[in-house]
N, C-alpha and C positions, 0 to 999 in steps of 0.2 A: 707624794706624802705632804709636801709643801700646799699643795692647793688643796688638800683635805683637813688639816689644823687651819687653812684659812678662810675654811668655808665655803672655797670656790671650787670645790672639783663636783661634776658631775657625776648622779646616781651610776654610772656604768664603771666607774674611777672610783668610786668608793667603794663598791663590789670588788673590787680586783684588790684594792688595798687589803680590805678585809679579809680576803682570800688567801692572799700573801702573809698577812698577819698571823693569820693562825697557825699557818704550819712555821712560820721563822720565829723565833722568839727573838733574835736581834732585832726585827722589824720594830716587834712593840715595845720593844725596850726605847727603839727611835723615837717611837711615836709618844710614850709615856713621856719620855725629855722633851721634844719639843713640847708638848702640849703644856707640860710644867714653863716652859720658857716662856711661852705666850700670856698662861697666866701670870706668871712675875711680870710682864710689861706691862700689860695691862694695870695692873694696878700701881703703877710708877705714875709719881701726882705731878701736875704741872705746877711749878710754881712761879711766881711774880718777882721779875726782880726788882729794887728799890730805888727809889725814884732817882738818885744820885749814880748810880752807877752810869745812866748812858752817858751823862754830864762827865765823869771821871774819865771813861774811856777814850770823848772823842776833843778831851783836852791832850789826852797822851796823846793822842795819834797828833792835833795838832802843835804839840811840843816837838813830837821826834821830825814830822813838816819841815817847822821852821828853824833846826837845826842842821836838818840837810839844805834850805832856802839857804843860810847861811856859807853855811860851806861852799854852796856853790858860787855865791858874790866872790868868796874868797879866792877862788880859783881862776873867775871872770878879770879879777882887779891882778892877775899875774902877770910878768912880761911877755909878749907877745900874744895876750890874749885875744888882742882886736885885729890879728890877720884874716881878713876879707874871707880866707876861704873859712876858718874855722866857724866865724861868726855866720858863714851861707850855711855851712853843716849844720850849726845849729837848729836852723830856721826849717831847713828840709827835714829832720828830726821831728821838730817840734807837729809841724804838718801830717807827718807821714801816720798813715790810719797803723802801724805796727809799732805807733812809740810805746806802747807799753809793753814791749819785749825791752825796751832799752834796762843796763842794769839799775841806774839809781831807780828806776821806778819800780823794779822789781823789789827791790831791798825796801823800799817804803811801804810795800802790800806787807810784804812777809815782816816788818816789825809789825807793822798797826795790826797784821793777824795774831801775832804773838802775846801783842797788849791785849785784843779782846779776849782771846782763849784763857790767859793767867787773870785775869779778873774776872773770868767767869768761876772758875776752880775755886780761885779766892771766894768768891761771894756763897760756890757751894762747899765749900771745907768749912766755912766760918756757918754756916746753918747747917752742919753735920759735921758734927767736930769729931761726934765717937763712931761711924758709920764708913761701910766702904764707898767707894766710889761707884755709881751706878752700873756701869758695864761690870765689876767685879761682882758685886751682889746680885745680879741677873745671873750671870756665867755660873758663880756660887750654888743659886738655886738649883739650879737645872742639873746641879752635877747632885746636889741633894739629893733628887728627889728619883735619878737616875741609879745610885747606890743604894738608895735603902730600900729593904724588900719587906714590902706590905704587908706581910705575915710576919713579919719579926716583932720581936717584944722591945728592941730599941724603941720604936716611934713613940714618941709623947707628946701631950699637947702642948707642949712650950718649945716644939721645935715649932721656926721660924714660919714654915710656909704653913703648917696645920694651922699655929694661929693668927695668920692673915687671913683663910679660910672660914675658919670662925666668926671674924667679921664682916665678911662678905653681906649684901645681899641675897645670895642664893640659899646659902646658910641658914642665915636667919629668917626664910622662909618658910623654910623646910621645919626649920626648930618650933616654928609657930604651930605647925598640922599636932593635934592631938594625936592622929594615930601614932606617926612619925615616935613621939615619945614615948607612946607606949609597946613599939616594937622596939625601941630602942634596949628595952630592959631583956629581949631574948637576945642569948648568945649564937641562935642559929640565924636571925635578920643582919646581926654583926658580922658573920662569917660571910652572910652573904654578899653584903656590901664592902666585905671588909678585900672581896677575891676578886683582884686588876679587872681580868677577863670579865665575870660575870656583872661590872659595874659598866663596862665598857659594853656588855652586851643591852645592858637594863638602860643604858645611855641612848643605843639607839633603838629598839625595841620596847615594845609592851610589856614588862616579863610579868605583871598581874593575868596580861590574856593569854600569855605560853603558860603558865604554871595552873591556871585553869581549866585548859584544853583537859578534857577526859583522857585521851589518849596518850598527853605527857605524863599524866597522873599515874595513868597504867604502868606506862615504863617505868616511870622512878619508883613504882613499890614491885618491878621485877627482878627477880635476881640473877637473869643473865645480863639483863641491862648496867646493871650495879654493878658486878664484876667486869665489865668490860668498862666501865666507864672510872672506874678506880684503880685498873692494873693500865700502867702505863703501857705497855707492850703488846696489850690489845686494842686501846686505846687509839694511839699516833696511826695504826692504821687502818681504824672505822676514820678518823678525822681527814687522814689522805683519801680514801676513797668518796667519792660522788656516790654515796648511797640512793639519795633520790633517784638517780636515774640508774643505778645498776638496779632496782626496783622493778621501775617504772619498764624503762627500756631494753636492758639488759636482761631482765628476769632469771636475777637472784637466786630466785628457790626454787627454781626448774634447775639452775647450775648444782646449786649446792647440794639437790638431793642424787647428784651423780655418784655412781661408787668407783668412778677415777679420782673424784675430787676427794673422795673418803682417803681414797691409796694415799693420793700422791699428799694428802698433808701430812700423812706421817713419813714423809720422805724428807732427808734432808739436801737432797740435791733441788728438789722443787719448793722448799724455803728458800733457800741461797740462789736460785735462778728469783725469786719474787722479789730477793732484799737486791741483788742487780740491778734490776729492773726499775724500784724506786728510787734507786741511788745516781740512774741514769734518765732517771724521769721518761721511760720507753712508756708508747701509750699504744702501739700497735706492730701486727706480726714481723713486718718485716724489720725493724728494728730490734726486735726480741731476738729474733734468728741470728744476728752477730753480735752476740754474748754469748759467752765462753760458757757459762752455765749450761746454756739455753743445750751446747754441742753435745755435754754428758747427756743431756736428758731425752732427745729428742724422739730417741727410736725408743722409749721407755713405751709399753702399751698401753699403761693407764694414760699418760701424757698425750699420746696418739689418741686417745680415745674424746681425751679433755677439749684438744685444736681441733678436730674433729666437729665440736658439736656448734652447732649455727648460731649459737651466740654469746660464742667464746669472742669471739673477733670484735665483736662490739664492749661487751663485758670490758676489755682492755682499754681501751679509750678512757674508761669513767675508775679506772681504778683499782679491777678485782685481783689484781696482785698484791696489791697493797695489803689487804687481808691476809693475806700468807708469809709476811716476808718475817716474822717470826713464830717459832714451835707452837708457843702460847695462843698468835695469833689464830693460826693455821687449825688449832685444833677446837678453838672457840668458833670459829665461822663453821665448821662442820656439825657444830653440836647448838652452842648458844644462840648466835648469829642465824642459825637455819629457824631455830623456833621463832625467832623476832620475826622473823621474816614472811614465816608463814602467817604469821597473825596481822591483825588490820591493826595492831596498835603504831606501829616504827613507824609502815606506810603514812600512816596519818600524823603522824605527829611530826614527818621532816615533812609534809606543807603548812605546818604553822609558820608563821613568821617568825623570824630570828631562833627557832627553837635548836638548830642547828650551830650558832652562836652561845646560845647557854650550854650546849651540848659542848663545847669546844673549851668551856668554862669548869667544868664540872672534873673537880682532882679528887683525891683521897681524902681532903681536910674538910671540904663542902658539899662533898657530894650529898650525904645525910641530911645539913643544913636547909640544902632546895627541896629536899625530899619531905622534910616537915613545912617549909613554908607553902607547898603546894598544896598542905590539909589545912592552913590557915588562912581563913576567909579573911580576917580581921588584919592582919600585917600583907596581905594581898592590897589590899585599897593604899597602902603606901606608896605600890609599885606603880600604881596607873595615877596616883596624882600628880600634877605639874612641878610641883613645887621638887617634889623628888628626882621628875627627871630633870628640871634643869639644874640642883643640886648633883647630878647625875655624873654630867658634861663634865665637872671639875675631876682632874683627876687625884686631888687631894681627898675626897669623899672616902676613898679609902681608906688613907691614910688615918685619919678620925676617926673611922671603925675600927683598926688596929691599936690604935690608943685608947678607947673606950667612948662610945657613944656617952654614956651616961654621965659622965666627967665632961664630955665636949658641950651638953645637954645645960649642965651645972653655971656654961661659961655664959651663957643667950639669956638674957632677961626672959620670963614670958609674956 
């Protein structure tokens, strides 16, 4: 996760994040605070200190010196101080490459560290007198930006991190594009960019060339697609399954148009063996076979019929439980799920790039949102400019769509 917020992990490393992402929502909640954290450093300005301070500090250090120089004559000029041997200790001390282990010298690092440190605070408390101290306002941020959820009516533009946002360069790029301000004035460009996920997907993706594709077009004006992509419970497990390749490899709809697979969705022992299954993350038979589920069902004959057929065994691997592990699920893949499948529209459209990623973005409050900006030619050209995506990358963009474009719009000179 570290090497991916720092720009150093490898395309194989960023697929696996991404992967992880989608099904943990803890993950991107990580991933949302860090990336907030990174931007709060970032923008922490270097400042110059005044020309007298180095002059200040290394007269303290030379004061606190020549008080310990002192002290030590004093203790020199004591009785007995000039015994041969003490004065050879001295001398092999003063020689020896470990005298800075000795204490007085330790106690002169740790004051003259002391001086520097408090006259740096000093010199930063007296140029931020009403302000926290930098690691608190970083830490602050992050937990900001970590709490508030981006669909909420809290966020406005006079919170803290939106209007450092505002001033950015990336900002004021983006403010500049004429299209930019003129999608700004729809409420479904706002929802779109206003949704973590699909900002994050539009961040690394094309989503002008995904929402163009004909074949996404298709799906987002079908209405099994729609329903399965706005009921959660059907949902979470097209998202767990590798559709692609239960497609591709597996073959889908050679499965689904089985009249086992009909039975046993309406069975609830073959839900509850599929919600095991993903709970146990099992991708193959012989793991299946020691689940307790798996024992009720086994000698069931539609089930017998199901492990039976030659590319059940593979089907597993990529997922095809995951389709069943709820009633809703179970009985949408026999009916909804079979139609997508038979058609060339699903196939084609999980090889578009990222379309999978907006697919994993798409809730009940935006689904509609993407659904109209994929008939808009005109607020499409927003999504493939530069200036957007790299407006994009911030994870404050959102934020600003939840507060109001047009108001954010209001703050940017043109």
């Amino acid at each position: 996760m570290d090497a991916v917020l720092a720009g150093e992990a490898s395309p194989a490393e960023r697929e696996e994040l991404d992967r992880l992402s989608a099904a943990d929502p803890t993950i991107r909640e990580r991933m949302a605070s860090g990336a907030a954290l990174l931007s709060t450093l970032r923008r922490v300005r270097t400042v110059e200190p005044p020309p007298e301070l180095r002059g200040s500090i290394l007269a303290a250090v030379r004061s606190e010196a020549a008080r310990g120089t002192e002290k030590g004559s004093r203790e020199r000029s004591a009785p007995g101080s000039e015994d041969p041997d003490v004065f050879m200790g001295r001398w092999a001390r003063w020689f020896n490459p470990k005298r800075r282990r000795s204490q007085m010298s330790n106690k002169k690092w740790i004051l003259g560290a002391a001086v520097v440190v408090a006259a740096v605070i000093a010199f930063v408390a007296l140029r931020n007198p009403n302000r926290q101290s930098n690691a608190e306002g970083t830490i602050g941020a992050a937990h900001r930006y970590q709490s508030q959820q981006v669909s909420g009516s809290d966020v406005s533009l006079d919170n803290p991190q939106v209007a450092s946002f505002l001033q950015s360069d990336a900002f004021r790029k983006l403010a500049a594009n004429p299209a930019f301000r003129a999608a700004a004035k729809s409420d479904a460009f706002a929802r779109v960019i206003g949704s973590e996920e699909l900002r994050m997907a539009s961040a690394k993706y094309n989503m002008a060339k995904i929402l163009e594709d004909a074949h996404v077009q298709e799906l987002l004006k079908n209405e099994a697609f729609m329903k399965a992509m706005t009921d959660a419970r059907i949902g979470e497990g097209l998202k767990q399954a590798d559709l692609a390749h239960l497609l591709d490899a597996a073959h889908l709809p050679d499965l689904l148009k089985l009249d086992a697979v009909r039975q046993l969705a309406l069975k609830g022992d073959f839900v509850r063996l599929a919600g095991d299954a993903a709970r146990a993350g099992v991708s193959n038979a012989a793991d299946l076979a020691k689940l307790d589920s798996y024992k009720t069902l086994k000698d069931d004959a539609a089930y017998k019929t199901l492990e039976g057929n030659k590319y059940y065994t593979e089907a597993l691997q990529y997922g095809f439980l995951d389709l069943f592990r709820t009633p809703e699920g179970a009985a949408f893949a026999v009916e909804g799920l079979r139609q997508l499948s038979e058609s060339a529209h699903l196939a084609e459209a999980l090889k578009v790039e990222g379309f999978s990623a907006v697919m994993d973005g798409l809730k009940t409050e935006n689904y509609s949102a993407v659904s109209e900006l994929a008939r808009t030619p005109e607020m499409l050209t927003v999504f493939s400019d530069a200036a957007y995506f790299e407006a994009a990358k911030n994870p404050e963009l959102s934020l600003v769509a939840n507060a109001g474009l047009e108001g954010a719009l209001a703050k940017v000179p043109e």
